[in-house]
N, C-alpha and C positions, 0 to 999 in steps of 0.2 A: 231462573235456571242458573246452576253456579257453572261460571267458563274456568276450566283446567288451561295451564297455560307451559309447555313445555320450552321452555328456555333453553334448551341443550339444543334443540333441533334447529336449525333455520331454512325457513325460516318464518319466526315464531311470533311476530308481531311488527305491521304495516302500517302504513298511512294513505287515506285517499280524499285526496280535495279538488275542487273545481268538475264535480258531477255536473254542472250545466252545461260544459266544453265538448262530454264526451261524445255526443251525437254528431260533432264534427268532425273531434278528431277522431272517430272510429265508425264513419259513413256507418252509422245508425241508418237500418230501413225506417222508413217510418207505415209500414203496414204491421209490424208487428213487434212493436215498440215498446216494452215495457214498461209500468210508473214505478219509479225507485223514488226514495226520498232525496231530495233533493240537499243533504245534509251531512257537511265534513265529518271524517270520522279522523281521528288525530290517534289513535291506539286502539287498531282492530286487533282482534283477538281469536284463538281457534275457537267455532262455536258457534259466532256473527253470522250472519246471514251478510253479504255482500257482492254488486254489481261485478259481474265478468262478461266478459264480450263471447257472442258463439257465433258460427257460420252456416248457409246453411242453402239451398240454391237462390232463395228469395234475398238472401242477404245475409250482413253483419246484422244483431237481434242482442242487446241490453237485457242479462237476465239477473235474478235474484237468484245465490244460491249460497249453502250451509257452507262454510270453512271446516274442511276435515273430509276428508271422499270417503262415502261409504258404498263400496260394495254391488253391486245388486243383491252379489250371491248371500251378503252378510246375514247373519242370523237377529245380528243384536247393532242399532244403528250408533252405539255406543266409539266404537268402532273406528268414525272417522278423527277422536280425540290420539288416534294413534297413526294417521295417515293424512296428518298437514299437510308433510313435504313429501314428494319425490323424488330421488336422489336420480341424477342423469344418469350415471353409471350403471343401474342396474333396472331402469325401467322397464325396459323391454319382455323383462322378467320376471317380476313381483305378480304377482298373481291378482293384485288388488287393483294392476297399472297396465298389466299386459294389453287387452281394449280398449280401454281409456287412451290409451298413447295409436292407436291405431284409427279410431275414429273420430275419438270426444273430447279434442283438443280447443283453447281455449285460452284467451288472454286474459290476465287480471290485470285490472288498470290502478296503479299505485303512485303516488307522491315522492315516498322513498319506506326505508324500513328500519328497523333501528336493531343492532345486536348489542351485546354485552360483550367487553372486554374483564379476562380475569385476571386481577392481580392478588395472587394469595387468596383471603375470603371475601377479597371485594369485587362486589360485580359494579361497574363503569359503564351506564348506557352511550352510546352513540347512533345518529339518526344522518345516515347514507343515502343519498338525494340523488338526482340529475344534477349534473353540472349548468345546461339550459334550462330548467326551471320546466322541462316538457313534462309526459303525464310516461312514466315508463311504462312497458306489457312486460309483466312476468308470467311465463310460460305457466300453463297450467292445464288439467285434466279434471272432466267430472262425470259421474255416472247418476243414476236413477235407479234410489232403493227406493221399491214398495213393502208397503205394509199392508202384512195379512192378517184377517180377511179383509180390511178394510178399503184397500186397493189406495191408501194416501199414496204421494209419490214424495220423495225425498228429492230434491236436484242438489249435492256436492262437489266441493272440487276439492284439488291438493293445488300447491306451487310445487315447480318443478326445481331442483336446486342443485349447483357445482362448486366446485371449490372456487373460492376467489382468488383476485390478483396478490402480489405480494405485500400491496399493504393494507389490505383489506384483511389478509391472510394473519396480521397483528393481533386485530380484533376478534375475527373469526375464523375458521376455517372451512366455513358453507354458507353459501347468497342466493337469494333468487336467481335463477335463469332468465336473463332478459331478451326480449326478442326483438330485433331492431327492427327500428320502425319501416324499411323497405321489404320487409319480411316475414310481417305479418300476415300477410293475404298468406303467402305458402305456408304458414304455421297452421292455418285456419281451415287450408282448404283439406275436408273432408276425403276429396280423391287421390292428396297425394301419399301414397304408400309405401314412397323408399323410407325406411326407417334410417337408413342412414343421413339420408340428405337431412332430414327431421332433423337428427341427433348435430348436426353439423351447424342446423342454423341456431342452437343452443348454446355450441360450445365453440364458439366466436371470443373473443377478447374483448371487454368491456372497459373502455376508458374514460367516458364523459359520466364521471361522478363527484361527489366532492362529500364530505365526511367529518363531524363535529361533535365534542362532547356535549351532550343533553341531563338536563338532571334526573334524579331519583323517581321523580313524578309519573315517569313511564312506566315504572317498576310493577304501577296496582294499573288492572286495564280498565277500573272504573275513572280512572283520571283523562279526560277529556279538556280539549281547548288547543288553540293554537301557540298558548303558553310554555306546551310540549315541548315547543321543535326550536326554542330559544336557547342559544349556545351557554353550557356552564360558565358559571361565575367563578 
């Protein structure tokens, strides 16, 4: 399968390490527990299939799902190559997010993420971390397209995204939405339905990060290893 990779958008390519943590740090049930591979990904990509946290009365539940949200109503699953992100500002309203932001919210569990800075035609990766070395949640939404007649089920998400601080704002001008870690259960929990309160524990200030230039290697998303997230020379 050839992955499209939109670079303009953020945000457009992640990192996720230490899958064997997640079960603790995201009071994983263990009755309905899903087997993911237990294996770093250093440059995921729209396209990926990748572990996101859901909530649910039984519990927090480890699932497997596509990068790029499609739909239910979509006709063509093509679709979520155009609905990575979620832009905070105008969720509530997108047609593709309206639901999704209402009941089918959801944390992605990330390492950090990397954007491009532009200087004239060069593009400049940089790889944006925690400052603690924790597992960050960037907000996210997913839905379930079926396929007809066959009844498969698609499970997708998007990341949710805001403008960043002002020196993030260097780099780029859109980041994950991250959800602090005291506030995840209310991101998660399915009965809360003030949209604002939602939109609120989004659009918080984020300051425990830290930020360095990375090489060209990130550029192709077949390039894998830990030799990724090594500061340019």
């Amino acid at each position: 399968m050839k992955i499209q990779v939109y670079n303009y958008c953020m945000c457009g390519r992640y990192v996720v390490t230490g899958l064997e943590h997640f079960k603790a740090r995201f009071n994983i049930s263990d009755t309905l527990y899903d087997t993911v591979e237990n294996q770093n990904n250093y440059n995921v990509a729209p396209g990926q299939t990748m572990p996101v946290i859901t909530h649910d009365e039984k519990g927090n539940h480890l699932k497997n799902m596509k990068w790029g949200l499609v739909p239910h109503w979509a006709k063509d699953p093509a679709i979520g190559f155009k609905t990575i992100n979620a832009r905070i500002e105008t969720i509530r309203h997108k047609p593709a997010f309206e639901k999704p932001f209402k009941t089918q919210r959801i944390l992605v569990p990330a390492s950090g993420f990397y954007e491009w800075k532009h200087l004239g035609k060069e593009k400049i990766p940089y790889f944006i971390h925690p400052k603690d070395s924790d597992i960050w949640s960037f907000a996210g939404l997913y839905d379930i397209w079926e396929e007809e007649p066959f009844g498969n089920k698609l499970y997708s998400f998007t990341i949710i995204t805001k403008q960043p601080p002002k020196d993030l704002m260097e780099i780029h001008n859109r980041m994950p939405a991250i959800v602090p870690k005291d506030l995840e259960e209310d991101w998660l929990d399915e009965t809360n339905k003030d949209s604002d309160k939602l939109i609120k524990i989004l659009d918080q200030e984020y300051t425990e990060y830290d930020y360095y230039q990375v090489s060209n290697l990130v550029n192709k998303p077949i390039n894998q290893g830990p030799e990724l997230l090594k500061k340019a020379s």
